[in-house]
TORVEXNU-918924 format. One record per residue (C-alpha): chain; x, y, z; residue in one letter. Coordinates in nm, 4 decimals, decimal comma. Layout:
BEGIN
<"A" <X Y Z> "A">
...
This chain:
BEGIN
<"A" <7,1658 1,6825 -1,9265> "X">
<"A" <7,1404 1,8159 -1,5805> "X">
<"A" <6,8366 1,9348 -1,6213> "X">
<"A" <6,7286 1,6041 -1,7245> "X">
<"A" <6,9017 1,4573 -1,4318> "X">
<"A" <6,6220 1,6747 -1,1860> "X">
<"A" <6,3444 1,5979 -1,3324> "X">
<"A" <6,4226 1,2151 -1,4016> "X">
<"A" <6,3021 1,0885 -1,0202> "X">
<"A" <5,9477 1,3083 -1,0700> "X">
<"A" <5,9462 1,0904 -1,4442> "X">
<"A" <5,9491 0,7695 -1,3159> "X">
<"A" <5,7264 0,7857 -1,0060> "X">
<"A" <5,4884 0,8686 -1,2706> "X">
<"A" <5,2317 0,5807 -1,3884> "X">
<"A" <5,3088 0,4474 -1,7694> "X">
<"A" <4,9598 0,5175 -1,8295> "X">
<"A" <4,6709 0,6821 -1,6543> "X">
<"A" <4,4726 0,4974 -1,4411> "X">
<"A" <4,1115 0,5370 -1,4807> "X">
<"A" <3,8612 0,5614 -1,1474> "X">
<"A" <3,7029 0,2451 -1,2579> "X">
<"A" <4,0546 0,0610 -1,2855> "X">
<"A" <4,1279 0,2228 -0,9445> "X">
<"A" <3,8020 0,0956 -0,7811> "X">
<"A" <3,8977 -0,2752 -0,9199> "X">
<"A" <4,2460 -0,2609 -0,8153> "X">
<"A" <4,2434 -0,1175 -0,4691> "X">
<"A" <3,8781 -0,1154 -0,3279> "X">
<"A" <3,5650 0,0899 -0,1998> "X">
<"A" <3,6996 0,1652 0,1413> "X">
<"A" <4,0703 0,3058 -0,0252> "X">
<"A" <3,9158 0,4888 -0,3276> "X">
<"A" <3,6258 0,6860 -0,0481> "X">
<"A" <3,9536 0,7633 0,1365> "X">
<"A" <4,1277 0,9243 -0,1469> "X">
<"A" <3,8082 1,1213 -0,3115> "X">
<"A" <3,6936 1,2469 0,0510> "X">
<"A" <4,0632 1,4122 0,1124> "X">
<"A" <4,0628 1,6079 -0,2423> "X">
<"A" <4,0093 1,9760 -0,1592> "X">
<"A" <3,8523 2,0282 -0,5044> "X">
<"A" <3,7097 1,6903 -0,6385> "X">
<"A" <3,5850 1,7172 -1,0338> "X">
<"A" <3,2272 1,6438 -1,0778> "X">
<"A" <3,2935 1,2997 -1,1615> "X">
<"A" <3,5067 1,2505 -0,8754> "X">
<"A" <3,1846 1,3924 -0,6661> "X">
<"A" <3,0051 1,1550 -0,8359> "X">
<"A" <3,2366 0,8646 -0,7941> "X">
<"A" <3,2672 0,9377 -0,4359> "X">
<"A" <2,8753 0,9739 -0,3656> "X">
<"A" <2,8348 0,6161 -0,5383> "X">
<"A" <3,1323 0,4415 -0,3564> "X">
<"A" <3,0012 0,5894 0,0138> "X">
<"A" <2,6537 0,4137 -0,1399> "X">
<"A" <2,8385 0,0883 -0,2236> "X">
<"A" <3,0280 0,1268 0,1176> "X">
<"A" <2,6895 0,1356 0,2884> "X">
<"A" <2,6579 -0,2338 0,1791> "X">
<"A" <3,0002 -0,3486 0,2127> "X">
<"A" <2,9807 -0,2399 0,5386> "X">
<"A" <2,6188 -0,4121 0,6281> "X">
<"A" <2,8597 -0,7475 0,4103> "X">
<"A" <3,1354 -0,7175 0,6301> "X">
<"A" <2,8880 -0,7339 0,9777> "X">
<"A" <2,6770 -0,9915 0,8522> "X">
<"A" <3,0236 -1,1999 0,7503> "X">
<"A" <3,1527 -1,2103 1,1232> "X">
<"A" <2,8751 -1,3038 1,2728> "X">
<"A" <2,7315 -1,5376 0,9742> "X">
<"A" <2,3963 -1,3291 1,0058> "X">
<"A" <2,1339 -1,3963 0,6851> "X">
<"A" <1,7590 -1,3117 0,5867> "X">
<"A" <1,7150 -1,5808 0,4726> "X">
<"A" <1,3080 -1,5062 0,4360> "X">
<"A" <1,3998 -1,2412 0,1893> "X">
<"A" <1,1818 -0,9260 0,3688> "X">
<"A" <1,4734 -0,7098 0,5082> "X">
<"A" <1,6976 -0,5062 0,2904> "X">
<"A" <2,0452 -0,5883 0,3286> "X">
<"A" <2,0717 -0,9061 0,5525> "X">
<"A" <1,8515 -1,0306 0,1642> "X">
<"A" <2,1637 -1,0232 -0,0249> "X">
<"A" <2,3689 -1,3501 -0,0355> "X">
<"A" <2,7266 -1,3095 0,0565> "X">
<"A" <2,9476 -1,6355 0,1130> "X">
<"A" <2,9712 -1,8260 0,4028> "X">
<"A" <3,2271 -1,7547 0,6995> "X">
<"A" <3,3448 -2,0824 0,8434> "X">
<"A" <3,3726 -1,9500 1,1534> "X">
<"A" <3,1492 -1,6786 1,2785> "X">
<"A" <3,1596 -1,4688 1,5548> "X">
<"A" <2,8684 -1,5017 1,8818> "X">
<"A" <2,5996 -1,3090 1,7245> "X">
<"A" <2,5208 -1,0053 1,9504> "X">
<"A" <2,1370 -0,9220 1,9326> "X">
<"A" <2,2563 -0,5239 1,9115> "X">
<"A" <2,4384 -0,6010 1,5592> "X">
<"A" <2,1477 -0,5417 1,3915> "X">
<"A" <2,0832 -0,1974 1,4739> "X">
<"A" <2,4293 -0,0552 1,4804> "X">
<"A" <2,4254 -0,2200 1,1532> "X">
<"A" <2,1463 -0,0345 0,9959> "X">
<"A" <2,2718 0,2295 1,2259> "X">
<"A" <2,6186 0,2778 1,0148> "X">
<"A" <2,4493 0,1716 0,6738> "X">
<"A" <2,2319 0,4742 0,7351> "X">
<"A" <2,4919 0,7607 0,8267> "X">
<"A" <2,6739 0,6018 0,5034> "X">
<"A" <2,3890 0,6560 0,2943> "X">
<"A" <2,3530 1,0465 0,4789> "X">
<"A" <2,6851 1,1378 0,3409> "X">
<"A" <2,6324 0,9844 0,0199> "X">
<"A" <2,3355 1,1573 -0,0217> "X">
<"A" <2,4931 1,5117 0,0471> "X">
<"A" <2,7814 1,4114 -0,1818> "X">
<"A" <2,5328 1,3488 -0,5117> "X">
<"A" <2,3234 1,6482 -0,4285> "X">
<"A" <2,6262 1,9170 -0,4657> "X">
<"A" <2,6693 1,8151 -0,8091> "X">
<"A" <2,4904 2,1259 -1,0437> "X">
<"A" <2,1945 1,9773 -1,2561> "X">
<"A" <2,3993 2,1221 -1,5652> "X">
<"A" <2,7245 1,9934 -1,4734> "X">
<"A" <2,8646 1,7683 -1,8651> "X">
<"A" <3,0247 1,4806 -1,6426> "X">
<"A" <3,0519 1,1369 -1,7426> "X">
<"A" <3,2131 0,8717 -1,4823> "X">
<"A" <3,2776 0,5673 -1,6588> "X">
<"A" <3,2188 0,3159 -1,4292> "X">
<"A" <3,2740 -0,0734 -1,5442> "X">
<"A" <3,0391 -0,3046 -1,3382> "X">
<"A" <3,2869 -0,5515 -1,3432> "X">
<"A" <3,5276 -0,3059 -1,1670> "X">
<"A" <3,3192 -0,3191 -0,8510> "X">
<"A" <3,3585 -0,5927 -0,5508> "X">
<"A" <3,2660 -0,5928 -0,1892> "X">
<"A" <3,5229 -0,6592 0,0558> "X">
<"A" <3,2780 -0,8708 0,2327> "X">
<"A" <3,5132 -1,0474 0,4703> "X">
<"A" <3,7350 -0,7714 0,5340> "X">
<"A" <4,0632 -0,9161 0,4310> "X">
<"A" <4,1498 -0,6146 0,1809> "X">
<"A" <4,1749 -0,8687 -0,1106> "X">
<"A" <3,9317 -0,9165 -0,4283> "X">
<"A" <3,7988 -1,2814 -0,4394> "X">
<"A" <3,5832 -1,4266 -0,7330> "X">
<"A" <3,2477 -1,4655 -0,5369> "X">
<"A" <3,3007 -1,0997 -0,3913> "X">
<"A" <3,2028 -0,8916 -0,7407> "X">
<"A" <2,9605 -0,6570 -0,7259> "X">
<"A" <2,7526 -0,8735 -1,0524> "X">
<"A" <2,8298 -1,2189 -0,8433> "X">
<"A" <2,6289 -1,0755 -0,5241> "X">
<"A" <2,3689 -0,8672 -0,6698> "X">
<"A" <2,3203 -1,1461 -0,9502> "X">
<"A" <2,3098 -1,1421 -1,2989> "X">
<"A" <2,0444 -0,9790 -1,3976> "X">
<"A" <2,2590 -0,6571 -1,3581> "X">
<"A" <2,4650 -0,7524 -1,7032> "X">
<"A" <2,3183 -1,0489 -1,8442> "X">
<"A" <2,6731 -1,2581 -1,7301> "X">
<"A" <2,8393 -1,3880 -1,4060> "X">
<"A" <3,2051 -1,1850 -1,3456> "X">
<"A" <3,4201 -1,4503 -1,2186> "X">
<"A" <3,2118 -1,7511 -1,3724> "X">
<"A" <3,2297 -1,9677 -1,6395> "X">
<"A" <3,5481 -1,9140 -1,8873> "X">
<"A" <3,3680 -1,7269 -2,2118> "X">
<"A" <3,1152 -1,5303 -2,0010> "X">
<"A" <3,0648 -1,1763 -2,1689> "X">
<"A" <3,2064 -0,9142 -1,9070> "X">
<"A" <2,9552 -0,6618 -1,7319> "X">
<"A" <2,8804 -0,3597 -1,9166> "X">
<"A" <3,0538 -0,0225 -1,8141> "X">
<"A" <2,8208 0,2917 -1,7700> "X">
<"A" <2,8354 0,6727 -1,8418> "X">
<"A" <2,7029 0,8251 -1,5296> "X">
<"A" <2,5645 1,1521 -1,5683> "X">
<"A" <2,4230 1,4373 -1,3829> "X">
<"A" <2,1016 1,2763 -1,4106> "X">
<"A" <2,2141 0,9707 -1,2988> "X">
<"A" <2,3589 1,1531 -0,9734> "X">
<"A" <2,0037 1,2660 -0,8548> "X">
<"A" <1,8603 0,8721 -0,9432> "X">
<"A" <2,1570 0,7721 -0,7155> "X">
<"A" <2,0286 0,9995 -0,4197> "X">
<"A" <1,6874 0,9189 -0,4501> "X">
<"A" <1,8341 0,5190 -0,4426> "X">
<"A" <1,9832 0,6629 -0,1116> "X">
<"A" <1,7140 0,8330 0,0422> "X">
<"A" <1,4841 0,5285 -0,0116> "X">
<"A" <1,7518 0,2817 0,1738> "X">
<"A" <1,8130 0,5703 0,4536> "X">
<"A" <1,4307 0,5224 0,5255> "X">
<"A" <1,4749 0,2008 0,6091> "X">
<"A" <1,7355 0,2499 0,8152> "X">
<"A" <1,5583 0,4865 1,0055> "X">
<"A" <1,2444 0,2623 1,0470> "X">
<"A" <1,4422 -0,0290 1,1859> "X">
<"A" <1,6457 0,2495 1,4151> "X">
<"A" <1,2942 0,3631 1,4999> "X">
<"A" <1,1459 0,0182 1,6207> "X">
<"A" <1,5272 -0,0596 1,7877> "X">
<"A" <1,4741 -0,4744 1,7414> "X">
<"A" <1,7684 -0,5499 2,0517> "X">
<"A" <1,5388 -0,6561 2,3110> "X">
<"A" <1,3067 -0,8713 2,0883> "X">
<"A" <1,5891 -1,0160 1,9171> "X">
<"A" <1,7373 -1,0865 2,3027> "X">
<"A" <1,4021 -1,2151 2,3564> "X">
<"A" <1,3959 -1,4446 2,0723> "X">
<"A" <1,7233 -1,6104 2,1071> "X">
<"A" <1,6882 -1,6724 2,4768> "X">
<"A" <1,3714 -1,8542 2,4213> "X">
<"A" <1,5356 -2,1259 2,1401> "X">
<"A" <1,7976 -2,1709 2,3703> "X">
<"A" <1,5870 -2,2494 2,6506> "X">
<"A" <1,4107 -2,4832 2,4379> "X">
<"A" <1,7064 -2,6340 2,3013> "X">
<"A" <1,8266 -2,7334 2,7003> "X">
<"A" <1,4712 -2,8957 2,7370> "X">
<"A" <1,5320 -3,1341 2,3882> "X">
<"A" <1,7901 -3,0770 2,0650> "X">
<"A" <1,6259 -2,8593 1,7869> "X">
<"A" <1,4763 -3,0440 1,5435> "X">
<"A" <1,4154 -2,9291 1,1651> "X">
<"A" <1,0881 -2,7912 1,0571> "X">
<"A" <0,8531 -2,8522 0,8154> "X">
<"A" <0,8988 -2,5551 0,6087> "X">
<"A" <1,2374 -2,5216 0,6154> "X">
<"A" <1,4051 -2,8087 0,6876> "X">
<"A" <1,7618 -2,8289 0,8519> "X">
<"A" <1,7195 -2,6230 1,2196> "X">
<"A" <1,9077 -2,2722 1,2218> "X">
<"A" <1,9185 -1,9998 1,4885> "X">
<"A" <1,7784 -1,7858 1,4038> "X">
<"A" <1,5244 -1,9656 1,1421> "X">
<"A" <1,2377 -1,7968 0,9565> "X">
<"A" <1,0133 -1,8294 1,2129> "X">
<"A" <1,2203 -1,6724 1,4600> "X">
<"A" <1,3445 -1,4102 1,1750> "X">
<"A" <0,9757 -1,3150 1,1932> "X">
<"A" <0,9374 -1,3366 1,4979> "X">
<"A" <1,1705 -1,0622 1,5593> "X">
<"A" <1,0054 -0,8079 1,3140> "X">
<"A" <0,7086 -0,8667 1,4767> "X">
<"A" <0,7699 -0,7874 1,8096> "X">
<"A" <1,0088 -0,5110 1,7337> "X">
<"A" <0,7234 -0,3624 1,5276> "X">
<"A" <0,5056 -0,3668 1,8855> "X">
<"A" <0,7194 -0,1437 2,0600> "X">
<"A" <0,6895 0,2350 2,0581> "X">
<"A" <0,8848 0,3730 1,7974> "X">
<"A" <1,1274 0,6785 1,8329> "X">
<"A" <0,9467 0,9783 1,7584> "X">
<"A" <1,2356 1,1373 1,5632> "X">
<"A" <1,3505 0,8719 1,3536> "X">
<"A" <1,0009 0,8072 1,2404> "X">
<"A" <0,9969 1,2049 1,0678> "X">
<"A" <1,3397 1,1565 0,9766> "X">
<"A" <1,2563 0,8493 0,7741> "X">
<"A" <0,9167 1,0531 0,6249> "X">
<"A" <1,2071 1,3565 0,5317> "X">
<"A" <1,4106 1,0950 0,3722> "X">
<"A" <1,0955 0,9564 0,1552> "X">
<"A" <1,0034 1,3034 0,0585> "X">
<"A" <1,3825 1,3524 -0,0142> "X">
<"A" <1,3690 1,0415 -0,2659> "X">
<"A" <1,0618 1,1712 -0,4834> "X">
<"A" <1,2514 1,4976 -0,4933> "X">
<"A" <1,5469 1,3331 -0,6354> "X">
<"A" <1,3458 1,1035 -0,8516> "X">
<"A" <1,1616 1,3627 -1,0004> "X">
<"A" <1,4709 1,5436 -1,0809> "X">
<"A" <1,5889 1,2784 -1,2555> "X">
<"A" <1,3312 1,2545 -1,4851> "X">
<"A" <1,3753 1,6416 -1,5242> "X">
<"A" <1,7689 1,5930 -1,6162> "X">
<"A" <1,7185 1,2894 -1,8383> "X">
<"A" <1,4343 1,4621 -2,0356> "X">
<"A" <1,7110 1,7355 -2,1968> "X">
<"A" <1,9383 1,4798 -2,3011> "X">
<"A" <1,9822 1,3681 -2,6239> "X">
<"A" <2,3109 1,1533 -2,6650> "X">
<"A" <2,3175 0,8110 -2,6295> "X">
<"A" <2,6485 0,6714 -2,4606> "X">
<"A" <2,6118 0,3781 -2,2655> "X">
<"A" <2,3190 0,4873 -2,0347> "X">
<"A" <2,2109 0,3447 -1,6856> "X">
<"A" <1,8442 0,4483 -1,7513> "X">
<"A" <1,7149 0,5800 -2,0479> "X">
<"A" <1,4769 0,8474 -2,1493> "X">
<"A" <1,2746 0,8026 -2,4698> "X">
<"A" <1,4636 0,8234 -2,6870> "X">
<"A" <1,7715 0,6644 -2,5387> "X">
<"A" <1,8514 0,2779 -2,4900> "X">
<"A" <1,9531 0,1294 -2,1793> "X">
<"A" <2,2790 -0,0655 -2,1951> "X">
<"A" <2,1497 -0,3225 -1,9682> "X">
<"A" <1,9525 -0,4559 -2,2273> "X">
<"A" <1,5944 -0,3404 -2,0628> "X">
<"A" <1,3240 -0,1870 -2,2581> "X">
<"A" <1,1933 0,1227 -2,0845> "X">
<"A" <0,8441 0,1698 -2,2786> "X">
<"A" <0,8427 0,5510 -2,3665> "X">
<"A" <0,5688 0,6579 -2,1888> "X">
<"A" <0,6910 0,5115 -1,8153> "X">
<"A" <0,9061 0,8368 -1,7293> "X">
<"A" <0,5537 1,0409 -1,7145> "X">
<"A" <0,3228 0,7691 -1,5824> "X">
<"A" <0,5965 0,7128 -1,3234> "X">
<"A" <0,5708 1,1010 -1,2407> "X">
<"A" <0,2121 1,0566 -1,1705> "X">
<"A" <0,2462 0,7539 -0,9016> "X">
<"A" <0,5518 0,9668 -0,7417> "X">
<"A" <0,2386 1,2452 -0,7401> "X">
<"A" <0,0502 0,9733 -0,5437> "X">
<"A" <0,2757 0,8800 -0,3473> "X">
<"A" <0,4142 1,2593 -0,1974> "X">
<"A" <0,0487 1,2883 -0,1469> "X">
<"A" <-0,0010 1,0285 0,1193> "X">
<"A" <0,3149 1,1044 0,2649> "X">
<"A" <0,1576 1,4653 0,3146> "X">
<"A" <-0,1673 1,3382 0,4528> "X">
<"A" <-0,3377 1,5358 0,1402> "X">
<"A" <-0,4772 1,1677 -0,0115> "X">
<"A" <-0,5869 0,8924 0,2254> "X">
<"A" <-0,4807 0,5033 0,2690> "X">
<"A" <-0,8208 0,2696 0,1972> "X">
<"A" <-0,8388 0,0194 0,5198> "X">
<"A" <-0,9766 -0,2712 0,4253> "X">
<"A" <-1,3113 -0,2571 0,7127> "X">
<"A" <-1,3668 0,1245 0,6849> "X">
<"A" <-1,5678 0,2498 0,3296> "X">
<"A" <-1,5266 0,5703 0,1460> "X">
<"A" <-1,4390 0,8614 0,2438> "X">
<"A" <-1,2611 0,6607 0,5319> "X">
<"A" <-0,8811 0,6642 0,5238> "X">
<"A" <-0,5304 0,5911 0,6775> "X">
<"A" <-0,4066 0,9457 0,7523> "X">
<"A" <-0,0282 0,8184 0,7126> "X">
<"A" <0,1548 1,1835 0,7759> "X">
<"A" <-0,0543 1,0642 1,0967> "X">
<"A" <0,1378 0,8030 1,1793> "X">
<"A" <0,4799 0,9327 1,1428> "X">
<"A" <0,3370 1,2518 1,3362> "X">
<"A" <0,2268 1,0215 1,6310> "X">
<"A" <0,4044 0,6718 1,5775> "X">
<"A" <0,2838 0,3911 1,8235> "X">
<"A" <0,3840 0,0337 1,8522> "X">
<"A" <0,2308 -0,1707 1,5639> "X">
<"A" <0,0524 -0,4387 1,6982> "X">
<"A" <-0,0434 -0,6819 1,3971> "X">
<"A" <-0,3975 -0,7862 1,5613> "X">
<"A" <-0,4815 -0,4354 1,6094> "X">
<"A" <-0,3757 -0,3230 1,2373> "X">
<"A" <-0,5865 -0,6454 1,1327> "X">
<"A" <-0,9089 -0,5663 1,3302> "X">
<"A" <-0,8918 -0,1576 1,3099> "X">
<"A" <-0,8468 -0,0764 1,6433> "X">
<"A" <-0,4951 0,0171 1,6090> "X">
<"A" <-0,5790 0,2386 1,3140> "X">
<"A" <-0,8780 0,4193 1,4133> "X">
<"A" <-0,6552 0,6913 1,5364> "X">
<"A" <-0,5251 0,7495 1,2041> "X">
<"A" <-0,8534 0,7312 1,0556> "X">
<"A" <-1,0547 1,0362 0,8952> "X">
<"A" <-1,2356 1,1399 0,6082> "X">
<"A" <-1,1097 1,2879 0,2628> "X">
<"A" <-0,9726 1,2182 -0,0622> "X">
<"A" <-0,8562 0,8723 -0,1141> "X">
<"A" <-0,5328 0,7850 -0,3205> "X">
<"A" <-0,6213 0,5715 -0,5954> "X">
<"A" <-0,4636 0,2679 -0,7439> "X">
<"A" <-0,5668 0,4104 -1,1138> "X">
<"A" <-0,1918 0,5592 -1,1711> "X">
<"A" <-0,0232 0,2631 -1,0548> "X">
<"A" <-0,2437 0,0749 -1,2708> "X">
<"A" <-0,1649 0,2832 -1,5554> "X">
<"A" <0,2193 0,2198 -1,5074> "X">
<"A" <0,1513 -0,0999 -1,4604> "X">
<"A" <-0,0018 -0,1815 -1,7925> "X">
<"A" <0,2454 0,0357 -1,9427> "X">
<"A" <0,5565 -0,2416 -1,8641> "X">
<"A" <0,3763 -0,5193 -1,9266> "X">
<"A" <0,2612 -0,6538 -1,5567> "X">
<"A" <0,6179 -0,5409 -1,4631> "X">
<"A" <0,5423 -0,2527 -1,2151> "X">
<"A" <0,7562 -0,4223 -0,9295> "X">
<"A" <1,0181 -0,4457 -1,1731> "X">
<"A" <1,0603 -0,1460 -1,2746> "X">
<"A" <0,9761 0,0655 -0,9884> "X">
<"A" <1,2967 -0,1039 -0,8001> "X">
<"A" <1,4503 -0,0011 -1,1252> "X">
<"A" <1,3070 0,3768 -1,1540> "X">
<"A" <1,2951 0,4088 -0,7529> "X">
């Protein structure tokens, strides 16, 4: 009895049941489940795993969680994160034209360190992180608390699981996953792709057009009120026009040398990953609940991945590491065969990217030369293969 007596306070500060990773990430969060996994001296392959996809899905909460104080939206669609809808903040912060690129800036050192997480996981590690979908929610205004329109299904939409978490009563839940090994290097290649991004808006810094922008619709708006346009509608600063405004001019700036190879690293990087992907998910042969199939699999998102798409996919990732390389050249619309875009060129020797110049030629002639041309054939080929779908299905194969 007084042996039970010790060991009675360790009993009952342990949970009734065990809580699953999944169940943790619903109940307490992205930000308090990266804290956890990052402190474990010796995480388990699918805690490695878990961790590399919550720093991923932090990435994004993060970009949410900016974009929420100072009520900042794309709302032309064209730039990867500011795209996604996330709900409205009554009342925002004064937008500071440097947001955007410590945003991108953060998003991309997020992605970094998910990136180095996935890739320590061996190729023949047996893993499987269950992950429910409906588990996962953005903490988009910061408050620490999980609110219906913050799920991950509700933001990214519902083409991720066929149903709406947190909508109409009798909606079928989001599917869960088994995450493999394989699934780990599709992850990093996801990654590596965003990171790009990142490193091209870092590159061409947008502060001073975006300072440029604004200061111009507000000394319009002290000559006579904003009206709406005729596009558009309702006036907003900023509005499409000045949205693209923005890229624009940041695009006509000289870019940083350095970020411009780091983002050509990071899209060499992806069709490494991708193509070990393909690689991993080739040798498998179960069938539990998988994210994206091989052949002979089925993907529990309900999509049809036509057998032969893994391979012809391999062939446009071929193309594509190519021109990366500078080995196969980009056809410019006023120059004929053998005449090319060298575009390992333009990372090489980045200059601002002044839209009349990339129009006419003159911009590009320095990046011109003569050689193989990369042909659409491959693309084609995948193309035909999912049914008009390449678009699809290449945000879906990465």
């Amino acid at each position: 009895m007084r042996h039970f007596s010790l060991l009675l306070p360790f009993c009952l500060a342990l949970p009734l049941h065990a809580e699953t990773l999944s169940q943790e990430l619903g109940r307490t969060g992205l930000a308090a489940v990266e804290a956890r996994l990052s402190a474990l001296a010796a995480p388990s392959d699918e805690e490695r795993f878990t961790l590399g996809g919550v720093r991923f899905l932090r990435a994004v909460e993060i970009s949410f969680q900016d974009r929420w104080r100072a009520g900042l939206t794309d709302n032309t669609g064209m730039i990867p994160f500011l795209r996604l809808p996330i709900p409205p903040n009554p009342a925002p912060d004064a937008f500071r034209p440097a947001l955007i690129v410590e945003m991108f800036a953060k998003a991309g050192d997020k992605l970094d360190q998910a990136r180095a997480t996935l890739v320590a996981i061996p190729e023949t590690s047996g893993f499987g992180a269950e992950i429910a979908l409906d588990d996962l929610w953005f903490d988009v205004n910061g408050n620490g608390a999980r609110e219906p329109e913050e799920t991950l299904v509700r933001v990214l939409g519902s083409t991720l699981a066929g149903a709406d978490t947190g909508g109409p009563a009798g909606a079928p839940p989001a599917p869960t996953i088994r995450f493999d090994a394989a699934d780990a290097a599709w992850l990093a290649a996801y990654a590596d792709m965003l990171a790009a991004f990142c490193d091209l808006v870092r590159a061409y810094d947008p502060t001073e057009p975006v300072t440029r922008v604004l200061d111009a619709r507000a000394a319009m708006a002290k000559l006579g009120p904003p009206e709406g346009n005729l596009i558009f509608g309702a006036p907003r600063v900023p509005d499409e026009f000045d949205l693209i405004a923005m890229v624009l001019a940041a695009l006509d700036q000289q870019p940083d040398k350095a970020r411009m190879a780091a983002m050509q690293s990071h899209l060499l990087d992806m069709i490494a990953q991708n193509r070990a992907f393909w690689t991993r998910v080739a040798r498998e042969t179960d069938n539990d609940r998988e994210w994206l199939p091989n052949a002979t699999q089925v993907s529990v998102l309900g999509i049809a991945v036509p057998p032969e798409a893994g391979p012809l996919w391999l062939a446009v990732l071929d193309e594509m590491e190519a021109v990366l390389n500078g080995q196969k050249l980009i056809p410019f619309w006023r120059a004929g065969p053998p005449a090319g875009i060298n575009l390992a060129k333009v990372f090489a020797d980045p200059r601002p990217m002044d839209l009349a110049g990339w129009i006419q030629g003159w911009a590009v002639v320095p990046y011109l030369e003569a050689g193989s041309l990369a042909s659409p054939a491959t693309l084609d080929a995948f193309d035909e293969a999912v049914s008009g779908e390449s678009m699809l299905f290449a945000l879906y194969f990465n």
